[in-house]
N, C-alpha and C positions, 0 to 999 in steps of 0.2 A: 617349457620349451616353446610350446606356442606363442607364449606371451614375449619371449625374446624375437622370434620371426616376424610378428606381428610390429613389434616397436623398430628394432634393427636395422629390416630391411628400408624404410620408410625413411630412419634417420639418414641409412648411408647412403640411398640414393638421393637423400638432400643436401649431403656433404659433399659427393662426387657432383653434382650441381651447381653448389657453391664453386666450385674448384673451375671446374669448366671455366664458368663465369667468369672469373677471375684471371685464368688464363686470355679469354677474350677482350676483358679490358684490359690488358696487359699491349696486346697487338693492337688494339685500338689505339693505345697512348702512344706505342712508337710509334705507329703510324700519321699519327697526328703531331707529333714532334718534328717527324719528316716532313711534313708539307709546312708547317709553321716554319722549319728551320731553310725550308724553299722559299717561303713570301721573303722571308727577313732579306736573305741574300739578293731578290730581286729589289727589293726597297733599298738596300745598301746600293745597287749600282744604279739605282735611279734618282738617288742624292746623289753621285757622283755626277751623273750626266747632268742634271740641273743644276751642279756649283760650276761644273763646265761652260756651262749654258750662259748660266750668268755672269762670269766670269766675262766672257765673249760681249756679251750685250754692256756691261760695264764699260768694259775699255772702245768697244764700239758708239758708246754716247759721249767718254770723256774725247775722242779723236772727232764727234762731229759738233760739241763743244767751244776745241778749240778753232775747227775749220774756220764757226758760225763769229767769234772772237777775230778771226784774222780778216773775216766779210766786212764787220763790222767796223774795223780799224781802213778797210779799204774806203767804204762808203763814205765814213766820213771824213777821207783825204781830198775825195772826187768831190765831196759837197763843198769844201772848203775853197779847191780849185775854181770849181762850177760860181760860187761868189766874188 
């Protein structure tokens, strides 16, 4: 009987241990899911805002493109006159 108390007790509160543990990395991982499944969704709307972004600056280089095109068609009417 001693030699059971002696082994037993030792084993099971290595087992109940184990478990704990296990339990902890358990709430660790969701936890950790949660905040990783936070960044993503901040990184998904901050590719949205920057194809926005660009999107914007696109159409705002092709519109002073064409201005610089329609300058340039002016200049050299007036250069032409100017001779």
């Amino acid at each position: 009987m001693h030699d059971a108390i002696t082994i037993g007790v030792p084993v099971f509160v290595i087992l109940f241990g184990i478990l704990l543990n296990q339990r902890a990395v358990d709430k660790l991982e969701s936890r950790m899911d949660a905040r990783f499944n936070s960044v993503d969704s901040r990184i998904d709307r901050m590719k949205t805002e920057i194809d926005g972004r660009l999107d914007r600056i696109q159409s705002d280089l092709s519109q002073f493109y064409r201005d610089l095109g329609d300058h340039g068609a002016r200049i050299e009417a007036l250069e032409k006159r100017a001779s």
